[in-house]
C-alpha positions in Angstrom: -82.4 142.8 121.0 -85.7 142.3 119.8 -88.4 145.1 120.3 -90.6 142.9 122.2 -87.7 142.6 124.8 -86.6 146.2 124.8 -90.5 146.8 125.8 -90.3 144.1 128.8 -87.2 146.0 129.9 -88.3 149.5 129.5 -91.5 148.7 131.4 -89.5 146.7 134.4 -87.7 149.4 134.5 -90.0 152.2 134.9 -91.4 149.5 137.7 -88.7 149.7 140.0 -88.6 153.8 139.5 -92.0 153.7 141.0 -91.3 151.2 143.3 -88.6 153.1 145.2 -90.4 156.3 144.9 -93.5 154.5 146.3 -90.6 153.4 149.4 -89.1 156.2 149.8 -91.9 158.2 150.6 -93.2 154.8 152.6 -90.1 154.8 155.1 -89.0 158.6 155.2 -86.2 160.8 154.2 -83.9 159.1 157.0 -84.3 155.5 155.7 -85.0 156.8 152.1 -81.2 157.4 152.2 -79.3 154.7 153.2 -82.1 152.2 150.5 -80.7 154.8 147.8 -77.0 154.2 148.7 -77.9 150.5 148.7 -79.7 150.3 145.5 -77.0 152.6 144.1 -74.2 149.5 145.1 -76.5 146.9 143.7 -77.2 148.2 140.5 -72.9 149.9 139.9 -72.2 146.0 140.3 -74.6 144.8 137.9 -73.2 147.4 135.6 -70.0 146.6 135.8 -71.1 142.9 135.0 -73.1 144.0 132.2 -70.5 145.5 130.6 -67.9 142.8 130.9 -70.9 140.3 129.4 -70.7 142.7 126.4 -67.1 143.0 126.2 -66.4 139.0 126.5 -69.0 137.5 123.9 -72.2 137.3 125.9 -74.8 135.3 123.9 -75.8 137.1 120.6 -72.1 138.5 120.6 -69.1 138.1 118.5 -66.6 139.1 121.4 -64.1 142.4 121.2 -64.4 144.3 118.5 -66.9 142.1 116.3 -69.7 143.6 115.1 -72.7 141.7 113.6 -73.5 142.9 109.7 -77.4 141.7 108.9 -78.1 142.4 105.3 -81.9 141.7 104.5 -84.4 142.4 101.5 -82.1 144.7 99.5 -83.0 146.1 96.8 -82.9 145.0 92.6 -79.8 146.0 90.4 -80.0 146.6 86.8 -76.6 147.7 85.1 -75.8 148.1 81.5 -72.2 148.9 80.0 -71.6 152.2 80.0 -67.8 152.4 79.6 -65.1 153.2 82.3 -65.5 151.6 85.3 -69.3 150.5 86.5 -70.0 149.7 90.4 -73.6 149.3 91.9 -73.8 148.6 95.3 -77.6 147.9 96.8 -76.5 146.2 99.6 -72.8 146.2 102.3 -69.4 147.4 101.5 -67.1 145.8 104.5 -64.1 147.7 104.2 -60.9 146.9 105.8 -60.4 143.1 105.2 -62.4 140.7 106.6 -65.2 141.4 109.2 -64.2 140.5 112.2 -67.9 139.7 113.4 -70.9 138.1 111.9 -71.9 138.1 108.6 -75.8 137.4 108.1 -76.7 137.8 104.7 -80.7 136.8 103.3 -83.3 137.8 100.4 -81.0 139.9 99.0 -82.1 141.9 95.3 -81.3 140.2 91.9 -78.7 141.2 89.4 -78.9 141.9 85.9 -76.2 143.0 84.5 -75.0 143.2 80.8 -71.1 144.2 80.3 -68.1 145.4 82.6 -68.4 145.8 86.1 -69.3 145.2 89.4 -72.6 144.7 90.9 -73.8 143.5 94.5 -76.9 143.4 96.5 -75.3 141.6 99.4 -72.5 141.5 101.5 -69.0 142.6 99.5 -65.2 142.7 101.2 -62.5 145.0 100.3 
């Protein structure tokens, strides 16, 4: 979510805190009571749609389970033989097989390498 969006939400939401605060003082503690359990209702349903939004593949998801990897401006590599085994990683090790989400990979670091080994400043699978 982008943080212009997070902002919208986080100030809606400290909008409708006021709001009922602002009504519940408005209509008394009688009436205060049964807008609560109400508003209580409304928003445990919205919740529960939320979170089934989420769990199905909303837009933006990947679904159950999936995960979205974003690999941006990583940094350089420079590798030289040194013997044994040589590994430089500036970017994402997936491990486990495939990623079972989305892979979004850009402006990644360059490479120079002389000899053996492995190098990546992107996205690698194991």
């Amino acid at each position: 979510m982008c943080v212009f969006l997070r902002r919208v939400v986080l100030v809606a939401a400290g909008l409708v805190v006021a709001g009922l605060g602002v009504t519940f003082v408005v209509v008394g503690l009688d009436r205060a009571g049964k807008v609560a359990a109400l508003v209580g209702a409304v928003v445990g349903v919205v919740g529960l749609g939320v979170t089934a939004w989420a769990a199905l593949g909303g837009p933006g998801s990947t679904g159950l389970g999936g995960a979205m990897v974003r690999v941006r401006r990583t940094g350089s590599i420079r590798q030289r033989a040194m013997g044994g085994t040589n590994v430089a990683n500036a970017g994402v090790v997936l491990r486990g097989g495939r990623a079972s989400g989305t892979v979004d990979v850009a402006r990644t670091g360059d490479i120079d390498q002389d000899g053996g080994g492995e190098a990546n400043t992107g996205v690698r699978q194991q």
